[in-house]
N, C-alpha and C positions, 0 to 999 in steps of 0.2 A: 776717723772711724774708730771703734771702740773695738777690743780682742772680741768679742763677743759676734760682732758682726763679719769680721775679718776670718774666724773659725768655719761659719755658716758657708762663705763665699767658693770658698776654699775645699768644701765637703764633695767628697765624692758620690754623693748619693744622690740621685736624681731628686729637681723642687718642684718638676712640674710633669702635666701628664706627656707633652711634646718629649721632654728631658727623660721622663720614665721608657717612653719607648723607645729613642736614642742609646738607653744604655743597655737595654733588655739584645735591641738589635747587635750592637756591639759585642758582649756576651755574649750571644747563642754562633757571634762571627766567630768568636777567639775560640768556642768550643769547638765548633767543623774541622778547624785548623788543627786542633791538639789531637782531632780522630785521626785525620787525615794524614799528621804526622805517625801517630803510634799505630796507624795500618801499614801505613811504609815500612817502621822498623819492623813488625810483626810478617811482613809478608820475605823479610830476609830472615829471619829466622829457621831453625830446622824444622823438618814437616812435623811433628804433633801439635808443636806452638803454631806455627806460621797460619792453621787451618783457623785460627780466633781472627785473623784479619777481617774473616767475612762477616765475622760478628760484628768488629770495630767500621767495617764498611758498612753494612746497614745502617748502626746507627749513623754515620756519618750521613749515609744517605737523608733520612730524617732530618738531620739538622739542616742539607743541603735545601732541603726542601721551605722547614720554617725561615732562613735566611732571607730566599726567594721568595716567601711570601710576605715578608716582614717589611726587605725593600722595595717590592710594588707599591706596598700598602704606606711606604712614606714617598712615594713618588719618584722613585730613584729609578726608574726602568731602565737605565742603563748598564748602573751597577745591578739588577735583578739579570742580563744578559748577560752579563762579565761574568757575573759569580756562576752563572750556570752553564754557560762555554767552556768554562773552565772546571767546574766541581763533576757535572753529568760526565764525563770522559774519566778523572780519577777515579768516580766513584762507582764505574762500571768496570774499568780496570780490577780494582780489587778486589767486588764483589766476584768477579769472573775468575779469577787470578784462584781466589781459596775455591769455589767451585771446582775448576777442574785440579786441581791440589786435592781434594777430597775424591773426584771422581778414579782420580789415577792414583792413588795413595800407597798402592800395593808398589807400583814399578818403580814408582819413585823413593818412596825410602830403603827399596834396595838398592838404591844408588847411591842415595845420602850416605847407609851403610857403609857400601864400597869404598865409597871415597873420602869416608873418614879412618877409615884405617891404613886406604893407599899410600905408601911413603915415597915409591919409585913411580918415574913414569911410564915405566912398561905396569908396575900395578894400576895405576891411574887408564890406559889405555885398555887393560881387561876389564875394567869396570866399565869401561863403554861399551865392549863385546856382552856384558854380563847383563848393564844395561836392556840391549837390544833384544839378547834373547829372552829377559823377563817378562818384555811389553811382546813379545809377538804372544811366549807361552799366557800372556794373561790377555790378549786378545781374543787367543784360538780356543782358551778356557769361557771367556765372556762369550763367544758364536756359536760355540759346539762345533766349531770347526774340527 
């Protein structure tokens, strides 16, 4: 075989339409992954940041979705099951996760607050007092109770 030939063989680039879809699938696999991962690290973050998970979870959902459709559509219905037993539950976690992160945003970053300044654990234990009576006073503020 001639350099020439051996360059070609070698190429990472898809030669055929079978190959094109193969790498496209692959691709759009490794991106779910990279969402999936960087909604993880986002959803341990402190609340201002962490509420971008539900961004990075939608899209995730999205890709969840083309993955799913991409391995029907090569006849993989097995892996099209796997990937979505397992992606639908992550990606409902997350998006739920920043949801109510956003819905409760008040009580919670005066906790976050608290317990980033706590150094004792009797401070740490008043911010759980402090906690509590935030979420009642923003309860009984949200009912008009």
């Amino acid at each position: 075989m001639s350099d020439e030939q051996n360059t070609q063989d070698t190429s990472p680039r898809p030669n055929g339409p079978e190959n094109t879809r193969q790498y496209r699938s692959r691709r759009t696999l490794a991106a779910l992954t990279v969402m999936l991962l960087v909604s993880g690290m986002l959803m341990l973050s402190p609340l201002p940041l962490s509420l971008l998970s539900g961004v990075t979870g939608l899209i995730a959902a999205l890709l969840l979705v083309l993955v799913v459709v991409q391995t029907v559509r090569d006849g993989r219905r097995s892996s099209a099951v796997i990937t979505a037993a397992f992606g639908l539950p992550a990606v409902a976690m997350i998006v739920l996760g920043a949801a109510a992160s956003a819905v409760f945003y008040g009580p919670l970053k005066d906790v976050q607050d608290c317990q980033r300044v706590a150094i004792t654990e009797r401070a740490r234990t008043e911010c759980a007092q402090v906690a509590e009576d935030s979420s009642v006073a923003w309860f009984s503020s949200l009912f008009g109770s």
